[in-house]
C-alpha positions in Angstrom: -131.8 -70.9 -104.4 -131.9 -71.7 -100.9 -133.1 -75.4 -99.9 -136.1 -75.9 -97.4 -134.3 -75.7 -93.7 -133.9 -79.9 -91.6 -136.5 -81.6 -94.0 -133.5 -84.0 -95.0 -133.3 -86.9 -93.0 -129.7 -86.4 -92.8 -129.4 -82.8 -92.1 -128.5 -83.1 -88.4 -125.2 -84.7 -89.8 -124.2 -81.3 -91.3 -125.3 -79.2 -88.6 -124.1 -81.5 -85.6 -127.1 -81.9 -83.6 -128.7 -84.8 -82.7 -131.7 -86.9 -84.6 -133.9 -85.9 -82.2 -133.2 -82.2 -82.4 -133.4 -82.5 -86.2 -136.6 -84.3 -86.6 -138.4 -81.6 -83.9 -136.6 -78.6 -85.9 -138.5 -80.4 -88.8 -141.7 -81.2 -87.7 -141.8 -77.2 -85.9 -141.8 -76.7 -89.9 -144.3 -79.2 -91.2 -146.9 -77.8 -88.8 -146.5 -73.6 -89.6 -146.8 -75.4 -93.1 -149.7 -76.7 -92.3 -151.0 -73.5 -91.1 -149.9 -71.9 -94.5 -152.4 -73.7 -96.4 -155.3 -74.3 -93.9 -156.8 -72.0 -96.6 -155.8 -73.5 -100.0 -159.0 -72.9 -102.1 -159.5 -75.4 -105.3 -161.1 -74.2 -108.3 -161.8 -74.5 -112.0 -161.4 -78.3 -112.9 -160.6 -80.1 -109.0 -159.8 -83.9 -109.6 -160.5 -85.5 -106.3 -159.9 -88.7 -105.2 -159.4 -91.0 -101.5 -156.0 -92.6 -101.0 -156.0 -95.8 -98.2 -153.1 -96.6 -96.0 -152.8 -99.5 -93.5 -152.7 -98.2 -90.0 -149.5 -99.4 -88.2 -149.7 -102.8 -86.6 -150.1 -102.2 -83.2 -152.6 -99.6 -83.9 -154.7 -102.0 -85.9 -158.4 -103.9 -85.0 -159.0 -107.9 -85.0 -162.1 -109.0 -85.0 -163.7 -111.4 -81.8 -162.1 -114.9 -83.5 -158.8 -113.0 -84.1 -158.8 -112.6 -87.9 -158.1 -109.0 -89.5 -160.7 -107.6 -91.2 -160.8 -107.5 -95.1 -161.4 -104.7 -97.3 -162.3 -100.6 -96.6 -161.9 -101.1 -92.9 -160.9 -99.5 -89.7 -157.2 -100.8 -90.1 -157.1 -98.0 -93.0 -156.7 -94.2 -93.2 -158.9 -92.3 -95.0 -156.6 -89.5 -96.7 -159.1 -87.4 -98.7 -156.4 -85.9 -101.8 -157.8 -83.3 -104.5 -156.1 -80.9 -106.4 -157.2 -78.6 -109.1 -155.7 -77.2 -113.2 -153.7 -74.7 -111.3 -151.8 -76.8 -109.5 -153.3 -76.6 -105.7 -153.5 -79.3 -103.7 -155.2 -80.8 -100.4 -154.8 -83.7 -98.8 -156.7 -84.2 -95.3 -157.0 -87.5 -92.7 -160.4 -87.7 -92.3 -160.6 -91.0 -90.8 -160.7 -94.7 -91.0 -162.4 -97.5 -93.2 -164.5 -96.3 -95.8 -165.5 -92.0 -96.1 -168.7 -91.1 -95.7 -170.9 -88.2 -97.3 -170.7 -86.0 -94.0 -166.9 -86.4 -94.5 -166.4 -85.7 -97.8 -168.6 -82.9 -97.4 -166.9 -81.7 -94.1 -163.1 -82.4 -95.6 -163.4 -81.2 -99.6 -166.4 -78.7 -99.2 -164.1 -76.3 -97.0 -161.3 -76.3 -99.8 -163.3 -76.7 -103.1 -165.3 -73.5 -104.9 -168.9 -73.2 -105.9 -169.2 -74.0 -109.1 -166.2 -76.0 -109.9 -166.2 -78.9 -112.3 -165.3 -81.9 -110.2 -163.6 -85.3 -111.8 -163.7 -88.3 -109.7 -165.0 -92.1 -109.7 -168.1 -91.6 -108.8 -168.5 -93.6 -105.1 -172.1 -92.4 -103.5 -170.2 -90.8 -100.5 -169.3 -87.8 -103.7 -173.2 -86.9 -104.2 -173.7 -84.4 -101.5 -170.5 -82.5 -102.4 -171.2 -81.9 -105.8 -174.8 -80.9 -105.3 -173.8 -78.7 -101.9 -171.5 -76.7 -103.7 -173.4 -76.2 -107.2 -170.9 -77.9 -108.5 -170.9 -79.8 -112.2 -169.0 -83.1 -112.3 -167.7 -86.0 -114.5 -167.3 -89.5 -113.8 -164.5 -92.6 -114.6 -165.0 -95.2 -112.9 -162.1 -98.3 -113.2 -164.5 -100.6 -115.0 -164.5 -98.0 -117.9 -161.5 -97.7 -120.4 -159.0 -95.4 -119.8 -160.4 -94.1 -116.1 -156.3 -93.6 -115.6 -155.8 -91.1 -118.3 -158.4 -89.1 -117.5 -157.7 -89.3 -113.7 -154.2 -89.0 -113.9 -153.5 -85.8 -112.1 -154.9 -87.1 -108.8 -153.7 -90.8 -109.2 -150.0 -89.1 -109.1 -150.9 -87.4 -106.4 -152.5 -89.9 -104.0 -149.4 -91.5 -105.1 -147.0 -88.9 -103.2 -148.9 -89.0 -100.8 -149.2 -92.7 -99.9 -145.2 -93.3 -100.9 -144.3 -90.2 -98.3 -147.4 -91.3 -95.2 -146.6 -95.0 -95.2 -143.3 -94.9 -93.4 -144.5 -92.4 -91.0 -147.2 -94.4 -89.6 -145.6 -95.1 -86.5 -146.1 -91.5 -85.4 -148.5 -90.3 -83.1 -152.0 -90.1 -84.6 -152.3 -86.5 -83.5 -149.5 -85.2 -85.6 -149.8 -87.8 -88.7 -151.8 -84.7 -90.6 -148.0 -82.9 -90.1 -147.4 -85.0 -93.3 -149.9 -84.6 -96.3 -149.4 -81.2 -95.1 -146.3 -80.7 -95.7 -146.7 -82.9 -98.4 -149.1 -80.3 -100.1 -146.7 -77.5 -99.1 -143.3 -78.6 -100.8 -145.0 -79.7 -104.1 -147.1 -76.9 -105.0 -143.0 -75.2 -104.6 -141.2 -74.8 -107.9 -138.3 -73.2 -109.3 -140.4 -69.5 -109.6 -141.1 -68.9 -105.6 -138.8 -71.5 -103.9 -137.1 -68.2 -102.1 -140.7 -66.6 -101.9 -141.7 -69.4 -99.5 -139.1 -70.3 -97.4 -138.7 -67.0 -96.7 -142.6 -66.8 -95.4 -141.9 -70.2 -94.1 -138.6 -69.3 -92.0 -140.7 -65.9 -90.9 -144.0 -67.6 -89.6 -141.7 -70.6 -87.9 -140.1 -67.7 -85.5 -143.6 -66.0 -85.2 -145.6 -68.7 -84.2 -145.8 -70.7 -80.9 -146.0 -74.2 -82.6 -143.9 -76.6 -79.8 -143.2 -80.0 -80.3 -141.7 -82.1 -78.0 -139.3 -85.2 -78.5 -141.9 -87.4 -76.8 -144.4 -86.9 -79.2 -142.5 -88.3 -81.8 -144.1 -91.7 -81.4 -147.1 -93.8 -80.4 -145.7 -94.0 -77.0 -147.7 -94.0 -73.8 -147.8 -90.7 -71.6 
């Protein structure tokens, strides 16, 4: 079984290049990943869920008098997670503070199908999805008892995906969506088409024209 090509941070030590060359090599591959599953449909059962991540510091909003603001608020990412019994995932920035119907609908609607039985905690911004859609949908909120057993596939997940955005958050904000997508990619990979997908991965890489540049490795100024 062949690993996935420069995704470990200390590849470049085995193939004597620099850090800089390995972490381009590796984000080249995050975004054709991303690519690969632009198109990821849910369906069935889809558990769905929002997962919020502080913004790096020097990103962040004060208010007038100085303080932070408290709460769902602009100093948070909105990553929009769902994934569904077969094991597909999504996971999507949609944007900051707290999401809204239009988003939700804009974000899940493209990636969930008619009809599917939706689990989730039951926020208003979820209405116009499940009604868009013709969808059915079920409800556990955390005030209930047991919410986490029954939400449990999509708390894990929001849980990979905040342990693996967190320390990239001093990235650029254009290429931060490299991560949940790749994120997506590598766990819906198991022992049964591991050499299936790098293969297409390796293939589309040296097809596409994805560049990125060592400059855009960072917030920096142009």
């Amino acid at each position: 079984m062949r690993p996935f090509p420069f995704f470990e941070t200390r590849r470049y030590d085995v193939l004597s290049i620099s850090s800089g060359t390995a972490h381009m090599r590796r984000m080249k591959i995050y975004k054709v990943a991303g690519q690969m599953i632009e198109d990821t449909m849910l369906s069935n059962v889809v558990w769905l869920d929002e997962k919020l991540i502080p913004v790096n510091k020097r990103c962040s909003a004060v208010k007038a008098n100085g303080l932070k603001y408290r709460g769902q608020s602009t100093n948070q990412i909105v990553v929009a997670c769902a994934i569904d019994n077969k094991g597909n995932k999504y996971a999507e920035i949609v944007g900051r503070g707290h999401i809204s119907s239009e988003q939700c609908l804009n974000s899940y609607g493209k990636h969930i199908a008619p009809g599917s039985h939706i689990v989730h905690d039951g926020i208003f911004s979820h209405g116009k999805l499940i009604k868009e859609p013709n969808a059915t949908d079920e409800i556990w909120k955390s005030v209930v008892k047991e919410p986490k057993k029954h939400m449990q596939p999509i708390n894990a997940f929001c849980g990979e995906v905040e342990r693996n955005m967190v320390v990239h958050m001093g990235s650029r904000s254009e290429n931060l969506q490299d991560y949940p997508n790749w994120i997506v990619f590598r766990s819906t990979t198991n022992a049964d088409n591991t050499d299936e997908k790098v293969t297409q991965l390796e293939s589309k890489r040296f097809q596409s024209k994805v560049t990125y540049r060592i400059k855009d490795r960072y917030n920096l100024k142009k």
